[in-house]
C-alpha positions in Angstrom: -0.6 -13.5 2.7 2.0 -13.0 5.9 3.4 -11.1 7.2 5.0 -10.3 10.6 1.2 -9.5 12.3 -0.1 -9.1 9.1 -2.5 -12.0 7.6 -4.5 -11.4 4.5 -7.0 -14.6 3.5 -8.3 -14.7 -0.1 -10.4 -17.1 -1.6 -12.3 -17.0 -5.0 -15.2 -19.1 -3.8 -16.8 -17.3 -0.7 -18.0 -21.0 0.4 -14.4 -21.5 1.4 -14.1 -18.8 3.7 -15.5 -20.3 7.0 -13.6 -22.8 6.6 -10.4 -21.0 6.0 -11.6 -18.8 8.9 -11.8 -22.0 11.4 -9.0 -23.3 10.6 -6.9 -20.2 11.4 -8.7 -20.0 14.7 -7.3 -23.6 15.7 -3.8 -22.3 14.2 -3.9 -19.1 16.4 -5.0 -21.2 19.5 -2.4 -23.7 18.7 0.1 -21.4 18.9 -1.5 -18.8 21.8 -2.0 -16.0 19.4 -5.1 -13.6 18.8 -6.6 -12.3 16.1 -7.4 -8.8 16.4 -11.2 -8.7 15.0 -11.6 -5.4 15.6 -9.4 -4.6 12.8 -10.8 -7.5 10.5 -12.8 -6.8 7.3 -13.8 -8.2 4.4 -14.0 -6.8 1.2 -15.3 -8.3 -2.1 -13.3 -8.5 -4.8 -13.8 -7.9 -8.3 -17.6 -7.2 -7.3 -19.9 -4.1 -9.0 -21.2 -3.3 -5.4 -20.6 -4.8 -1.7 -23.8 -6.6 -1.1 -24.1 -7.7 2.3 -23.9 -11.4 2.7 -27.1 -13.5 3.9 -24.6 -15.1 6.2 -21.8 -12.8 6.7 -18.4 -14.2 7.8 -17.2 -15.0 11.5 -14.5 -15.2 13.7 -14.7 -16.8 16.9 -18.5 -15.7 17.0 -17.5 -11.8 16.2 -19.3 -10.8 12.1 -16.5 -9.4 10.1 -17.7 -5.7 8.7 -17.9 -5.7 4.9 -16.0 -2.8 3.7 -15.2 -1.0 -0.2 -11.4 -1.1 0.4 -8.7 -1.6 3.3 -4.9 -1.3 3.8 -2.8 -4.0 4.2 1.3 -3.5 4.4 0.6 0.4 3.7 -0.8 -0.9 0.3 -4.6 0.3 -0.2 -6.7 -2.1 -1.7 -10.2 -1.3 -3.1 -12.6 -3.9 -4.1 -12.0 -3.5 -7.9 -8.6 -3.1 -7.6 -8.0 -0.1 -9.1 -4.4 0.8 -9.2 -5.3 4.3 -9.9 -7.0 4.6 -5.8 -3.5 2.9 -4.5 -1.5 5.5 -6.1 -3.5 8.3 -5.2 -3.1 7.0 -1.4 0.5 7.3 -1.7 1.3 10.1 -2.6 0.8 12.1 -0.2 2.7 9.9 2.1 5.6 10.3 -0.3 5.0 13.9 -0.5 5.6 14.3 3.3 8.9 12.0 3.4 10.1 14.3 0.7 9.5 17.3 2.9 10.9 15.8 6.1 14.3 14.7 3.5 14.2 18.5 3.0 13.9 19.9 6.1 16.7 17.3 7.6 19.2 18.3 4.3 18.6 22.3 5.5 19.4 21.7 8.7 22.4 19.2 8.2 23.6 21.5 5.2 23.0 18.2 2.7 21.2 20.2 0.4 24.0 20.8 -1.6 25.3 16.9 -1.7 23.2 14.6 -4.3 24.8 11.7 -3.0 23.9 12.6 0.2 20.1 13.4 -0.8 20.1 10.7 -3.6 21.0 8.2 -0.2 18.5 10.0 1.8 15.8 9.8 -0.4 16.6 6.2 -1.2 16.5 5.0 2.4 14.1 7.4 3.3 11.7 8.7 1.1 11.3 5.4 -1.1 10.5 3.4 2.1 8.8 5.6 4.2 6.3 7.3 1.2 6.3 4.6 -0.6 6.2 1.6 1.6 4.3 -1.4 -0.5 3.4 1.0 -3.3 2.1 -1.5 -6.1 1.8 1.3 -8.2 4.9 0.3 -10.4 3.1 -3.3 -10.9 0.6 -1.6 -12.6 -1.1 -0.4 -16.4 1.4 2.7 -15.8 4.3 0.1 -16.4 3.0 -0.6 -19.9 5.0 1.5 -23.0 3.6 5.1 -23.5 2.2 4.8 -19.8 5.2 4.9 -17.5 4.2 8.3 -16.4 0.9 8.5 -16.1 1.3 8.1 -12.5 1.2 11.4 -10.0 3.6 9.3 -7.6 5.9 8.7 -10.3 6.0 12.0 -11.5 6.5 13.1 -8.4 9.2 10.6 -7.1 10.9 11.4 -10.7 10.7 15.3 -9.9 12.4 14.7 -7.1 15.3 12.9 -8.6 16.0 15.3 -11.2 16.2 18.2 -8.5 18.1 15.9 -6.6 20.8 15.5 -9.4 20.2 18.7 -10.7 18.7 18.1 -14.1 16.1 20.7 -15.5 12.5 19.8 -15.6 12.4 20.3 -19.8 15.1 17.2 -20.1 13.2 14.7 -21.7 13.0 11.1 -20.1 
């Protein structure tokens, strides 16, 4: 996965990897870019533990540290890839876009527009709290579960003060 100075490299055999590794060093010298090692990791997916490897990956002679989880895009990633640690990672991020949508509607006198705070929260909130949130890809889409998720609850809190609507109304 791309993106801008993002790269993400997945493989399911870990045999691959030095190769895929190699072959995005030639790339990056190719085309006079660097690859920040320093913020390189490798995390194995889908695995009970992180054992460490008897050869542990490379890149241009620097070992890659094995790591439990990392954040690509905003987006937190654990090696089991559990949705439930992505969405606890978010919220809080979406809790303090909230409170800096509030504090900017007191001081602009918004507070009493929803299409103004509905707009704000949309450009905003969504993109700054929730920015690669995978959460809604997720078990909590599935019927009976669609709000099971703090971040949804929360984002859906939101809404309804936004537009007014009392916390009993049902969904």
């Amino acid at each position: 996965m791309l993106y801008a100075d993002d790269l993400g490299i997945y493989t399911n055999d870990p045999g691959e990897m030095p190769t895929m590794l190699n072959k995005l060093r030639t790339y990056t010298e190719k085309k006079g870019l660097s690859v920040n090692t320093a913020e390189s990791e490798v995390v194995h997916f889908n695995s009970k533990s992180v054992s460490p490897l008897h050869n542990p990956f490379t890149y241009d002679g620097v070992v890659l540290p094995e790591k439990d989880r990392f954040k690509y895009l905003g987006m937190l990633l654990d090696r089991r890839m559990n949705p439930k640690i992505a969405e606890e990672h978010a919220v809080r991020p979406y809790m303090a876009a909230q409170s800096r949508i509030s504090e900017f509607a007191k001081s602009h006198e918004l507070k009493s527009s929803p299409h103004a705070m509905l707009w704000l929260s949309k450009v905003h909130g969504i993109l700054a709290g929730m920015y690669a949130s995978q959460v809604w890809g997720t078990v909590y889409l599935s019927e009976g579960n669609e709000f099971g998720s703090q971040l949804q609850k929360r984002h859906l809190c939101s809404l309804r003060r936004i537009l007014g609507v009392k916390n009993n109304t049902t969904n």
